[in-house]
C-alpha positions, -999 to 999 in steps of 0.1 A, spaced: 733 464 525 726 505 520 708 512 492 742 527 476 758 493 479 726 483 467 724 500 434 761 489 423 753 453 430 725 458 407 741 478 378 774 453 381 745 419 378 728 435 347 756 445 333 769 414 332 736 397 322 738 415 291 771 403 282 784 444 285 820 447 293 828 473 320 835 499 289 810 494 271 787 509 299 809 539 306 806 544 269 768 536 265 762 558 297 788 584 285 806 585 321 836 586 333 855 553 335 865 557 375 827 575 379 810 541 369 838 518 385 826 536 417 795 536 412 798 497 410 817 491 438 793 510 458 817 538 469 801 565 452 763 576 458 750 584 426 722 614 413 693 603 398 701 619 368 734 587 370 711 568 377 689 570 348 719 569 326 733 538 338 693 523 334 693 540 300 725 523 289 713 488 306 681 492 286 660 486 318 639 509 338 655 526 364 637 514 399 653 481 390 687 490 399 669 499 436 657 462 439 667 443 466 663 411 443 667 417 406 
């Protein structure tokens, strides 16, 4: 799995973890709906400036959403 993949496996597990519906991220992240849904599904390579608002959001430090077991 590229690390792209990678980080939208991540942000989709923690999201979830926290109980956060898919909304409640783009809103927390203030994103665009389809920008995070991509994001997610790994189609998308995000900045690290995305990156540290979707960690942000998910109240966890950013090089979490880069581990390959979190």
């Amino acid at each position: 799995m590229d690390v792209v993949q990678l980080f939208g496996v991540n942000v989709g597990y923690h999201r979830k973890l926290k109980g956060m519906p898919h909304e409640g991220l783009v809103a927390a992240a203030e994103m665009e709906r389809s920008y995070v849904s991509d994001l997610e599904r790994g189609t998308r390579n995000p900045s690290v400036a995305a990156l540290g608002r979707i960690a942000d959001a998910l109240g966890i430090e950013p090089h979490v959403l880069l581990l390959r077991d979190s």
